[in-house]
C-alpha positions in Angstrom: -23.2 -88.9 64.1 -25.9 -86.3 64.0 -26.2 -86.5 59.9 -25.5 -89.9 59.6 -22.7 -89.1 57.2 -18.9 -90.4 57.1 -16.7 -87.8 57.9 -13.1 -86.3 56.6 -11.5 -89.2 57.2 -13.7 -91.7 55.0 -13.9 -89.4 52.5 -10.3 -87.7 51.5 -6.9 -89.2 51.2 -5.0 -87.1 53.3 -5.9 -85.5 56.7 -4.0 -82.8 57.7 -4.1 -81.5 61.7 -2.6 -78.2 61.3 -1.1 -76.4 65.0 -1.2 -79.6 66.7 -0.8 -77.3 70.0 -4.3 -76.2 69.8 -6.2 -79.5 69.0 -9.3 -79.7 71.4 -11.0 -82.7 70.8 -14.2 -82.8 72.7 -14.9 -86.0 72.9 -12.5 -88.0 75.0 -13.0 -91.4 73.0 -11.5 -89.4 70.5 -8.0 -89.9 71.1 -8.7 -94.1 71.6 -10.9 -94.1 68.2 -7.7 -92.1 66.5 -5.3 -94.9 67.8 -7.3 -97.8 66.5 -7.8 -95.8 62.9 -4.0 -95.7 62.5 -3.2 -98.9 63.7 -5.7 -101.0 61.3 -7.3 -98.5 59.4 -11.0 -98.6 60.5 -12.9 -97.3 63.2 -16.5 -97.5 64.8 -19.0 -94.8 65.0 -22.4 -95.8 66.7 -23.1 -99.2 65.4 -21.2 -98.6 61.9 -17.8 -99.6 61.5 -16.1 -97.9 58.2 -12.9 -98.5 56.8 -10.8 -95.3 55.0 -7.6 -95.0 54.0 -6.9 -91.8 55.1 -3.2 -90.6 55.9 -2.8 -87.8 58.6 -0.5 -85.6 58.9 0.3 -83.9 62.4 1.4 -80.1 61.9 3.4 -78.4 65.2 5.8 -75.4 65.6 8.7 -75.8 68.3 9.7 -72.7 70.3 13.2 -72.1 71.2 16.6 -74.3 70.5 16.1 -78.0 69.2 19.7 -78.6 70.8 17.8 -77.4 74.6 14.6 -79.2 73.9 16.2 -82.4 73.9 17.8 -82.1 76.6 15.7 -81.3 79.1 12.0 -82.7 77.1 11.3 -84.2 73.9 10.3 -83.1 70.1 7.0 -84.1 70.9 5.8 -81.7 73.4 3.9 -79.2 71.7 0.9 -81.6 71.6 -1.9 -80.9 74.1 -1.8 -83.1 77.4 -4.2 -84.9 77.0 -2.3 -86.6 73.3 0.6 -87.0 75.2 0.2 -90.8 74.6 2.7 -93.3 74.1 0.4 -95.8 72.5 -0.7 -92.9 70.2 2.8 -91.5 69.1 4.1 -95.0 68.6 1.5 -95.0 65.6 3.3 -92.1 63.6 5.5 -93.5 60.8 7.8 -90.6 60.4 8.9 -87.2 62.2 9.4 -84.5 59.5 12.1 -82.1 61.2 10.7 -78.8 59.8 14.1 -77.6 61.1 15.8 -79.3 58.4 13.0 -77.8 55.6 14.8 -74.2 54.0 12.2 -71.2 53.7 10.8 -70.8 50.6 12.6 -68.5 48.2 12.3 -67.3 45.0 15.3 -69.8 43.6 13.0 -72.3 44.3 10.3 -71.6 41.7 10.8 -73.1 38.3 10.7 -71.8 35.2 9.6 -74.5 33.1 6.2 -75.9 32.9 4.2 -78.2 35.6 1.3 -79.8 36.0 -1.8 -78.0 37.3 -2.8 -79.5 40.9 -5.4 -81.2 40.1 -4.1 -83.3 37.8 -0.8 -83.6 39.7 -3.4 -84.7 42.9 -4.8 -87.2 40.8 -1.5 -88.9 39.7 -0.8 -88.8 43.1 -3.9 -90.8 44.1 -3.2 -93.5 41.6 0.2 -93.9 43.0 -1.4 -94.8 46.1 -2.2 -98.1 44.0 1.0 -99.1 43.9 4.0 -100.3 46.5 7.4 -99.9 46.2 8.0 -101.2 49.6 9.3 -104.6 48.4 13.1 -103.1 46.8 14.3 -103.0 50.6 14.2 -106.9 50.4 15.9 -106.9 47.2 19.2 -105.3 48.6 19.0 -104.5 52.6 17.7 -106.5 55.6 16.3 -104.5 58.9 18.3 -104.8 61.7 17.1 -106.7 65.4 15.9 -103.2 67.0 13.1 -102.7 64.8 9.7 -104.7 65.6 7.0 -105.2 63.5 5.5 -101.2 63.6 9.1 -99.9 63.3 8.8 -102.3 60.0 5.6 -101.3 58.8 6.8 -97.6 59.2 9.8 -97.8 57.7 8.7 -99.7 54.9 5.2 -97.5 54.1 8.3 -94.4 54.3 10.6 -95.7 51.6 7.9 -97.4 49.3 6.4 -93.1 49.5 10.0 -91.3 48.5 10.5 -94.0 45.9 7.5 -93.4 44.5 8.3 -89.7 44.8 11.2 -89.8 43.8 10.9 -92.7 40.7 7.4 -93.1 40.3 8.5 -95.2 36.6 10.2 -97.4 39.4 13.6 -96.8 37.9 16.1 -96.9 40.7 19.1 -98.5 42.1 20.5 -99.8 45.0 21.9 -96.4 46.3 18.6 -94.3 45.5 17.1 -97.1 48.1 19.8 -97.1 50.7 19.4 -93.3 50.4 15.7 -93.5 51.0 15.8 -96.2 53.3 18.2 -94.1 55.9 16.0 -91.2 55.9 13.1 -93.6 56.6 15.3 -95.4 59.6 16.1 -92.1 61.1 12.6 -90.8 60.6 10.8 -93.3 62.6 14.0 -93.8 65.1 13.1 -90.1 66.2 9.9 -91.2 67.0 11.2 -93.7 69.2 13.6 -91.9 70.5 10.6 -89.3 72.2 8.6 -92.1 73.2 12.0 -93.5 75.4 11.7 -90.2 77.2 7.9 -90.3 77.5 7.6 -94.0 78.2 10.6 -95.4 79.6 12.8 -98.5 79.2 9.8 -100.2 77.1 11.1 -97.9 74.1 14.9 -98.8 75.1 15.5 -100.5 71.7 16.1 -96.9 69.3 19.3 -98.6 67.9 18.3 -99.0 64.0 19.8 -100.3 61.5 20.2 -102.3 58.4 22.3 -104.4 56.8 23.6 -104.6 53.3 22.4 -108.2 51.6 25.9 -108.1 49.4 28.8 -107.5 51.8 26.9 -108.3 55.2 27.9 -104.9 56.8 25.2 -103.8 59.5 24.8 -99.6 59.1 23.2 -98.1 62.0 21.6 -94.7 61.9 21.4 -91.7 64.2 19.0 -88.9 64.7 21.4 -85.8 64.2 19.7 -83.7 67.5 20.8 -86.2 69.4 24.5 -86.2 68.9 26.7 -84.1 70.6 24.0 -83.0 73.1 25.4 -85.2 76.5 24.3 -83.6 79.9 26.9 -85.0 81.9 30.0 -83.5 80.3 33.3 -84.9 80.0 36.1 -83.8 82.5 35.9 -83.3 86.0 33.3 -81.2 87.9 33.9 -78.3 90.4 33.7 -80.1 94.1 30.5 -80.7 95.4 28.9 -80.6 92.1 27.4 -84.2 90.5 24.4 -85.7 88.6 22.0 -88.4 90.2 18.5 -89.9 90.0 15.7 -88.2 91.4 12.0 -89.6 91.5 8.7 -88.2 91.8 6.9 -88.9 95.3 6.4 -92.5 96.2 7.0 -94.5 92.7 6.6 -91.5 90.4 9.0 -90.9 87.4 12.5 -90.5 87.7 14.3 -87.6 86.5 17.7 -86.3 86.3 19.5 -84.1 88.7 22.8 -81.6 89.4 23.5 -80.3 92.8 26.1 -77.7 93.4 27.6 -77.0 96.6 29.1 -73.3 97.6 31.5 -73.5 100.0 32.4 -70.7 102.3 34.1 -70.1 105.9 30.9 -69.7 108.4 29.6 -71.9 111.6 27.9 -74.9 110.3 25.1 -72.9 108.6 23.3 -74.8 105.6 20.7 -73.4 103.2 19.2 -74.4 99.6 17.4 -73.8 96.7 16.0 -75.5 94.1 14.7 -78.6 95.9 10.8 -77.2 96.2 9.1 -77.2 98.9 7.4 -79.8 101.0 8.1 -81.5 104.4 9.4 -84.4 102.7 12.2 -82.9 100.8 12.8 -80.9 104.0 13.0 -83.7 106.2 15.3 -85.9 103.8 17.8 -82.4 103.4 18.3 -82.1 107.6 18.8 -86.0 107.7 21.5 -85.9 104.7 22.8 -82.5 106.6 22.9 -84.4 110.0 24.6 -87.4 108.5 27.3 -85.4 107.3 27.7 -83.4 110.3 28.1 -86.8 112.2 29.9 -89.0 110.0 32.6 -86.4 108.2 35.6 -87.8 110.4 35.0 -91.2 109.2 36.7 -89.8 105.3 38.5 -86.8 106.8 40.1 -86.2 109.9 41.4 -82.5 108.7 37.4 -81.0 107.8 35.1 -79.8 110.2 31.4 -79.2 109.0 31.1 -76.3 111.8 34.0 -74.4 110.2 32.0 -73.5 106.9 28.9 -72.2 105.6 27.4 -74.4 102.7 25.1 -73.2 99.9 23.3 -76.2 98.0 21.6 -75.4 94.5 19.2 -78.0 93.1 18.7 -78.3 89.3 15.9 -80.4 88.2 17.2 -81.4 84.2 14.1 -83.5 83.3 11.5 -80.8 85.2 9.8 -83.9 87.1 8.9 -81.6 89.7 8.8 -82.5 93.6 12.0 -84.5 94.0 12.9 -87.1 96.8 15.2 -89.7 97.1 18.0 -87.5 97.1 19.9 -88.1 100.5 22.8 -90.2 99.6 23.6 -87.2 96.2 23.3 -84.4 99.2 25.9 -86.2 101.5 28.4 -87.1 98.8 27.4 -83.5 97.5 28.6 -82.1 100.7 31.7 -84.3 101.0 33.0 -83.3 97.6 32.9 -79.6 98.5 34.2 -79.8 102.1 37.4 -82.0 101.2 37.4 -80.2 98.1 37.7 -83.5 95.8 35.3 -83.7 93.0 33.2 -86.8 91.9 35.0 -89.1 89.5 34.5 -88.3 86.0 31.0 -88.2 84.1 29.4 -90.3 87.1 25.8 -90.4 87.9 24.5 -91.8 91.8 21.8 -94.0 92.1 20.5 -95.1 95.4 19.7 -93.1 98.6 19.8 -93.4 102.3 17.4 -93.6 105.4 17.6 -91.6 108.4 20.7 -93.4 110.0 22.2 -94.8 106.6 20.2 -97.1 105.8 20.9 -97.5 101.8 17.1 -97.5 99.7 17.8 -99.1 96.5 16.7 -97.4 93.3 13.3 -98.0 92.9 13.3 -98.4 88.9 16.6 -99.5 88.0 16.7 -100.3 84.4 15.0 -96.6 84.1 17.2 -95.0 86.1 19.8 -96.4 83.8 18.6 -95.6 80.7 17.9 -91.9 81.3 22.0 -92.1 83.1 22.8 -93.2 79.5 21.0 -90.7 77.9 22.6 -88.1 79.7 26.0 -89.2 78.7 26.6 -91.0 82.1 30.1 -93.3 82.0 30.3 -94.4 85.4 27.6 -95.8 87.5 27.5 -95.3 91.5 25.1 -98.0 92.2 24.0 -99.6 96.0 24.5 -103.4 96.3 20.7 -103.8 97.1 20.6 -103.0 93.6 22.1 -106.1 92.2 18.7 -108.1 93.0 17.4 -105.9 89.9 20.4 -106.5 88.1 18.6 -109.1 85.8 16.0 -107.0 84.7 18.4 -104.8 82.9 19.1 -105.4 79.2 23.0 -106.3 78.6 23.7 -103.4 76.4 22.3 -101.0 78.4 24.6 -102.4 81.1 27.8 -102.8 79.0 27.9 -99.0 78.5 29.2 -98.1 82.2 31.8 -98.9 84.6 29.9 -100.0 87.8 30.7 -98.9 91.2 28.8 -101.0 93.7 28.6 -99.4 97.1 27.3 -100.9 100.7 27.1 -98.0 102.8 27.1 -94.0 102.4 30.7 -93.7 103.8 31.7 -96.4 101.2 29.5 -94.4 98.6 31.7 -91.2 99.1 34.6 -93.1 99.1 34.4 -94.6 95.4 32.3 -91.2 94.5 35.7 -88.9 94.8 37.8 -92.5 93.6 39.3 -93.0 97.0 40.6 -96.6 97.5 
């Protein structure tokens, strides 16, 4: 602005942001001129507005175990805060795993001859001439998940390896189907992060394509993501589960274990892992005082005043405070006191008032998808929930078994499978 000059971007054909972690822009229209540049490739400085055809390439190291990271956050975390955009991720074509990329060693070198870079760079920039992206139409079709970016992407993707890859545009159908799966899962792990950043808006991560000469739909998978359920399969130790936790008021929901320790004792109840606050305080003693008063209504043979209970909190999404846990804590606390556990890979939603009152979820179709994400088979779900039931795509829906519950006695009841 100061020179009057067009910058990197307008000038070379590749921009390169190399440890994304330390990216300080300092100014804060810099992120929203960014998003418009990748979406239609111009932006506006002062009263100019320049076109460029600039690529950019987002360079970020990940510390620790993928298989952990997506679990509990997302592949795109290493960006500073203030990036942490959906709008702006949803722009990236492709997510290189670097994971996947072997060290360089020596085996790799050739020993025959190459071109010199600067000729190779130049071929490279007359490549940029030409598309390739028109040989998926000659074979496949995109499946119904992908929208019109997730096309664009995918497309720009395979047109580049072909080109790589065959730049005499000699290839067959498998060298495209080959190219056109690593595009699909490429831009599906994209989407797959912005799910977990954004919610249910990012629900459709199910690509795929189908094959123009048998009519077979393929679907593809990002390989961190298979295997990695959080709600395992089998049963759980009494007075362990998973629900739905939110943020105060309507803040993000989050997934959450409780385990219950059970010992011989007078009554006495303590906790961790909840944080602190009144309002986690206050929703603990009413789940507490519920129990204490409502336990003969499922058992006859327990007595809360016999034992000493232990209750350990795990927040598995790190959303921070938690509320809306009363109804998990009471069905928590029956579970370990008549030593039944929760059915099988089943997640609560829902909560209670002082009294019982049941609080539906307050962001059901969110709540649901992060359930499924977990691994989540079986839904306990409050009737008050069925006036949101609508909202909820149907095959998000069609992969649980529903139990709907009216009160928190009927809750516990279908929680341990009791008829």
């Amino acid at each position: 602005m100061g020179h009057h000059t067009v910058g990197l971007v307008g000038i070379w054909d590749v921009i390169a942001f190399d440890e994304v972690a330390g990216i300080n822009l300092k100014d804060k229209d810099g992120i929203q001129i960014m998003k418009g540049y990748m979406a239609n490739g111009s932006f506006s400085r002062g009263k100019e507005s320049i076109n460029a055809n600039a690529s950019m390439v987002f360079v970020g190291n990940i510390n620790g175990s993928i298989e952990n990271l997506v679990k509990v956050s997302h592949l795109l975390s290493p960006f500073p805060k203030d990036m942490i955009d959906t709008a702006f991720f949803d722009r990236f074509h492709h997510y290189l795993p670097g994971w996947e990329i072997p060290k360089m060693r020596p085996e790799f070198f050739t020993d025959s001859f190459g071109f010199i870079s600067d000729y190779f760079s130049e071929c490279m920039r007359e490549m940029r001439k030409r598309s390739f992206s028109d040989a998926i139409q000659k074979y496949f079709r995109l499946g119904k998940d992908l929208n019109q970016r997730d096309v664009i992407a995918v497309k720009k993707t395979v047109s580049g390896l072909l080109k790589l890859l065959f730049p005499d545009g000699n290839f067959n159908k498998e060298d495209v189907r080959k190219c056109l799966e690593y595009a699909l899962i490429g831009r599906r792990r994209i989407k797959e992060q912005l799910k977990k950043i954004g919610g249910l808006e990012f629900y459709d991560v199910h690509f795929s394509y189908i094959d123009l000469e048998d009519g077979e739909e393929r679907y593809v998978t990002t390989p961190e993501n298979g295997g990695s359920a959080l709600i395992p399969e089998g049963d759980l130790q009494p007075g362990s589960l998973y629900g739905i936790a939110h943020q105060p008021g309507e803040g993000n929901l989050g997934l959450l274990r409780l385990d219950l320790q059970v010992m011989p004792g007078n009554g006495k109840f303590t906790h961790t892992g909840f944080g602190s606050g009144s309002a986690i305080s206050d929703e603990l003693k009413e789940a507490v005082n519920y129990c204490r008063s409502n336990l003969s209504r499922i058992s006859q043979n327990v007595h809360f005043a016999d034992f000493e209970l232990h209750m350990k909190a795990t927040d598995i999404n790190g959303i921070g405070t938690l509320q809306g846990l009363e109804l998990g804590v009471f069905i928590s606390l029956v579970s370990g006191l008549t030593e039944r556990s929760v059915q099988s890979q089943m997640c609560v939603l829902g909560s209670m008032s002082i009294g019982g009152t049941i609080i539906p979820t307050s962001d059901l179709p969110g709540a649901l998808q992060i359930a499924a994400d977990a691994g989540a088979k079986r839904i306990l779900i409050p009737v008050a929930d069925m006036m949101q039931y609508s909202k909820v795509p149907s095959d998000l829906i069609s992969k649980f078994s529903l139990e709907v519950y009216s009160d928190p006695v009927d809750a516990a009841f279908k929680a341990l499978g009791i008829k």
